[in-house]
C-alpha positions in Angstrom: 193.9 -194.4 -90.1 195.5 -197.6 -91.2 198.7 -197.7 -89.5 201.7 -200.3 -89.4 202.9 -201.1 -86.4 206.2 -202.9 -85.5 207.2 -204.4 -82.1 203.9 -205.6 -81.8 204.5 -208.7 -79.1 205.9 -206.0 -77.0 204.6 -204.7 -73.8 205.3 -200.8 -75.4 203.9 -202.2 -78.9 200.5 -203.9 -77.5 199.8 -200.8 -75.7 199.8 -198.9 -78.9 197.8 -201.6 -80.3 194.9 -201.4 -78.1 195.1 -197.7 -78.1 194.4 -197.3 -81.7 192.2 -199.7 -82.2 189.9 -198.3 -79.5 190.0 -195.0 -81.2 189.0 -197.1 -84.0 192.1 -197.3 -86.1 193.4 -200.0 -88.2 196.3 -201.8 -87.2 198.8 -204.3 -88.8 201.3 -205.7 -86.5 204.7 -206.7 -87.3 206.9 -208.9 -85.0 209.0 -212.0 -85.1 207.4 -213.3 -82.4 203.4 -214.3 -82.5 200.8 -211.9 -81.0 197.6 -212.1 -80.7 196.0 -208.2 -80.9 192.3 -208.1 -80.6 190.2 -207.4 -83.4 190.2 -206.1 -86.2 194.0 -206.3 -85.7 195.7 -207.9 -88.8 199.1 -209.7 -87.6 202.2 -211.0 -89.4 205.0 -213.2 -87.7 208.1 -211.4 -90.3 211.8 -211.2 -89.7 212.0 -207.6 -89.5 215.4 -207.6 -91.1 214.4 -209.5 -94.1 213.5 -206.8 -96.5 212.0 -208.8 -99.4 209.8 -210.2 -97.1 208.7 -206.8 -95.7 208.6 -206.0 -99.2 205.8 -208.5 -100.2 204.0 -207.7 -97.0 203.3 -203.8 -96.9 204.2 -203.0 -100.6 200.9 -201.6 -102.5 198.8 -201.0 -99.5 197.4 -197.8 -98.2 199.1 -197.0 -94.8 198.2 -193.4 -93.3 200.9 -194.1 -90.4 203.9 -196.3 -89.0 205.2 -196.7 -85.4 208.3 -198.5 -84.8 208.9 -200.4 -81.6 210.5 -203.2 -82.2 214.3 -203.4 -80.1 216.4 -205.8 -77.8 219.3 -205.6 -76.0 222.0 -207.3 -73.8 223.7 -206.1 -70.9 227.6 -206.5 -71.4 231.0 -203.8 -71.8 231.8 -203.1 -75.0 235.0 -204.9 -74.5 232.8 -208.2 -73.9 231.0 -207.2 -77.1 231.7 -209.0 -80.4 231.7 -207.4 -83.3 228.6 -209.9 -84.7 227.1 -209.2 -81.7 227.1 -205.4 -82.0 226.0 -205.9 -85.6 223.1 -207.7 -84.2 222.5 -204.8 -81.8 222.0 -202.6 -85.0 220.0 -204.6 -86.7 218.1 -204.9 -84.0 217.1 -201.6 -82.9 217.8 -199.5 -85.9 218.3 -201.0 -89.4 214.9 -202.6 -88.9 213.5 -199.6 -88.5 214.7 -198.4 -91.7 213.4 -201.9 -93.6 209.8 -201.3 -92.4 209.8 -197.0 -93.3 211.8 -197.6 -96.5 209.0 -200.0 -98.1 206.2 -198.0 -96.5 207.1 -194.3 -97.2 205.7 -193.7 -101.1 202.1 -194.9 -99.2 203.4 -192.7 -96.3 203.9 -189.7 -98.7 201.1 -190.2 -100.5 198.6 -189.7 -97.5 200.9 -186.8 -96.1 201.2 -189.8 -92.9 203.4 -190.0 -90.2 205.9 -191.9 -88.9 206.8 -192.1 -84.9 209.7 -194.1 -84.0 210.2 -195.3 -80.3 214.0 -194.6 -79.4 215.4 -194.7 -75.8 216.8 -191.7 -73.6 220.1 -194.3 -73.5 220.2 -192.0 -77.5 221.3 -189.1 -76.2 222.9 -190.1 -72.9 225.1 -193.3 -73.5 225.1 -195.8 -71.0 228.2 -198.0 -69.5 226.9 -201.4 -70.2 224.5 -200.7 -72.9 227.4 -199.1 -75.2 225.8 -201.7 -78.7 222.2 -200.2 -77.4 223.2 -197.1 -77.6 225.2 -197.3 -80.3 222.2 -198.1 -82.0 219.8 -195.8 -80.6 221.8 -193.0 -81.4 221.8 -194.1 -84.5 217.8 -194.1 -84.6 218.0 -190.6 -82.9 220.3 -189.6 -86.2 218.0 -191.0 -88.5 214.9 -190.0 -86.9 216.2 -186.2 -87.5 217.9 -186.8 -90.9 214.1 -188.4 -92.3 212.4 -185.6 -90.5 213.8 -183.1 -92.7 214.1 -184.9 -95.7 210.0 -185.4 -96.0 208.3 -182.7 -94.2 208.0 -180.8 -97.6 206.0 -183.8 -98.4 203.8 -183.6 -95.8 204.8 -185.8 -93.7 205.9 -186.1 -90.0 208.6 -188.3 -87.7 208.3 -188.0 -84.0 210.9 -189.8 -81.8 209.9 -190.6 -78.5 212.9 -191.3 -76.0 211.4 -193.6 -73.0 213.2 -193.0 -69.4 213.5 -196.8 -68.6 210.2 -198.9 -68.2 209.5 -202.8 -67.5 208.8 -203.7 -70.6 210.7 -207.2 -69.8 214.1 -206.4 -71.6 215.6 -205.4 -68.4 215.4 -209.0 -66.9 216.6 -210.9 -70.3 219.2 -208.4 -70.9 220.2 -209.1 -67.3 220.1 -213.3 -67.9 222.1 -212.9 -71.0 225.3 -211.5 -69.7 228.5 -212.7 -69.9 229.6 -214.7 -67.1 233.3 -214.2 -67.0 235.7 -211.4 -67.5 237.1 -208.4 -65.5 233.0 -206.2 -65.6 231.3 -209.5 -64.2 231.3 -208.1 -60.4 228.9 -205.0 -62.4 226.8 -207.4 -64.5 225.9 -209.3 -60.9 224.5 -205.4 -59.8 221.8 -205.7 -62.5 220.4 -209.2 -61.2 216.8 -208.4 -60.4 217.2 -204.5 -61.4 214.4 -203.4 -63.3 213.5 -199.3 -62.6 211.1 -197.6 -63.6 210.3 -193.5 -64.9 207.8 -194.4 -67.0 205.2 -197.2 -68.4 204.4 -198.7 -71.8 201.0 -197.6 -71.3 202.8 -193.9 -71.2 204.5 -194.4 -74.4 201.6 -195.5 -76.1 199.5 -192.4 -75.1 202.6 -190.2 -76.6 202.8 -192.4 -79.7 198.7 -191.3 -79.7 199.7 -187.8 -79.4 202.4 -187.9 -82.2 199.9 -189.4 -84.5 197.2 -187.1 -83.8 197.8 -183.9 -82.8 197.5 -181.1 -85.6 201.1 -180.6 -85.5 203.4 -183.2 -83.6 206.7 -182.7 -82.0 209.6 -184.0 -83.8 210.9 -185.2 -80.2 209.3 -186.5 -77.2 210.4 -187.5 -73.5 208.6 -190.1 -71.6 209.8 -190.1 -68.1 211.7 -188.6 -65.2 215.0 -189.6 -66.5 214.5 -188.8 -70.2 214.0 -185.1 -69.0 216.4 -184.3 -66.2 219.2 -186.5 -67.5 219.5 -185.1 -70.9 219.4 -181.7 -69.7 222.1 -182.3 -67.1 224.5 -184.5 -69.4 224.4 -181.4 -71.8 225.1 -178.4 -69.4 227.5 -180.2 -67.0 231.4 -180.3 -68.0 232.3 -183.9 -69.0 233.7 -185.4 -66.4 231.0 -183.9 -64.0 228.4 -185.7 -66.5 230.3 -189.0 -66.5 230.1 -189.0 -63.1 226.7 -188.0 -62.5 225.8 -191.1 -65.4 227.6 -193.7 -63.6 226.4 -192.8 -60.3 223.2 -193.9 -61.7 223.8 -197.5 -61.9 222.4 -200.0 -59.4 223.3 -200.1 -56.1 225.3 -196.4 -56.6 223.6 -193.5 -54.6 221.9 -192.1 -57.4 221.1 -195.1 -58.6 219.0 -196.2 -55.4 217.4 -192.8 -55.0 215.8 -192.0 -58.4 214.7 -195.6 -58.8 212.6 -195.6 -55.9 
C-alpha cells in the first residue's frame, strides 16, 4: 500500500510512519518542516497550503491511501484572536487537509483507497481558549462526514480519528505563544507547564493502522478517555450543565486536576 502521509515531522505523524513501514508499506511524507523517516520512506519539505506545489508533487502517482496529520494551534480567547490569525488556524488544521485529498483523490478512487484524517475531540466539544482550533476542527469533523458520503459509492473510505489530548508538543508552544496582555491573561498563566494526557501518538497511529486495514473501517474513531466520556456527556447534559462541566476541565479547576492525573 503506497500511502501519503501529512504531518509527517509530528510526534502523531512519525508514529504512523514507522507503523506502516514495518508492516511493509510505502510511505511519502509531507511536512513543512524536515524529517527524517527511516527507509524506504520518501520525504518532501512542501507548504501544505500551496496547492500547485502539492499539485506537482502527488499528481500522476499511484497512492492506495492518505492520512492527514498535519495541525497547530495557539492558546488565546477568541476576543484576542485576529481575524488573520484565525485564518491561519484554518489553514492550518483544515484547508490543508483539503489541498492534499483534493490532488490525491482520482488515484484514491481509482484503487478504491482510503482516506483517514486525524481531527481532535476539541471537534465536537469546543474549547474556551482553543475557540480558532476548534473552529477548525469542526470544520474537519464537517468535511470528514460530507467526503465520507460523497465517495463511498466509489469505493472508497474516510475515517476520522478524534484524539483526547496527547503530548505531542503543541501543548507547550501553544502555551509560549500566548498573548501577554489583556483581560484572559490570569487563564493563559494556568496553562504554563500544562500538558495532559488521555492518550499517546503511538495510540493514534495504531487506530490510523486499524482505519487503513480493517475490512470495513469506522467512519469515526475515539482515542482516549476524554474523547469518549466528554462527548457523550456534552450531548446528553442541558447546556449550561455541559458548559459547566467543560470549563471545570481546565487547569487547576477540580475536574481539571482529577482526570489529568
Amino acid at each position: 500500500m503506497r500511502v501519503v502521509l501529512t504531518g509527517a515531522a509530528g510526534k502523531i505523524g512519525r508514529q504512523v510512519a514507522t507503523r506502516l513501514l514495518a508492516d511493509g508499506h510505502s510511505v511519502v511524507g509531507l511536512d513543512k518542516q524536515p524529517v527524517a523517516l527511516p527507509e524506504p520512506a520518501v520525504t518532501h519539505v512542501v507548504d501544505l497550503s500551496d496547492s500547485a506545489a502539492v499539485r506537482t508533487l502527488l499528481e500522476g502517482h499511484t497512492v492506495d491511501a492518505v492520512v492527514t496529520a498535519a495541525g497547530w494551534y495557539t492558546i488565546g480567547a477568541l476576543e484576542d484572536c485576529s481575524p488573520a490569525a484565525f485564518r491561519d488556524h484554518l489553514e492550518a488544521n483544515l484547508v490543508t487537509a483539503h489541498t492534499v485529498i483534493n490532488t490525491t483523490l482520482p488515484a484514491v478512487r481509482r484503487q478504491s483507497g482510503r482516506i483517514v484524517i486525524v481531527g481532535s475531540t476539541t471537534g465536537s466539544v469546543p474549547l474556551p481558549y482553543h475557540g480558532a482550533y476548534s473552529a477548525a476542527k469542526a470544520g474537519l469533523d464537517g468535511y470528514a462526514t460530507a467526503l465520507r458520503r460523497e465517495v463511498a459509492e466509489h469505493g472508497v473510505t474516510v475515517s476520522l480519528i478524534e484524539p483526547g489530548p496527547s503530548r505531542t508538543g503543541l501543548n507547550e508552544q501553544a502555551a509560549a505563544a500566548r498573548p501577554d496582555t489583556g483581560p484572559y491573561t490570569d487563564v493563559y498563566d494556568q496553562f504554563e507547564g500544562y500538558s495532559p494526557e488521555s492518550t499517546t501518538p503511538a495510540a493514534v497511529a495504531e487506530t490510523a493502522m486499524q482505519a487503513l486495514t480493517v475490512t470495513t473501517p469506522r467512519g469515526r474513531y475515539r482515542v482516549g478517555r476524554r474523547a469518549w466520556w466528554l462527548p457523550l456527556l456534552t450531548s446528553v447534559l442541558p447546556t449550561r450543565i455541559a458548559d459547566r462541566l467543560v470549563r471545570a476541565g481546565l487547569p487547576d479547576r477540580l475536574l481539571g486536576r482529577l482526570i489529568d492525573r
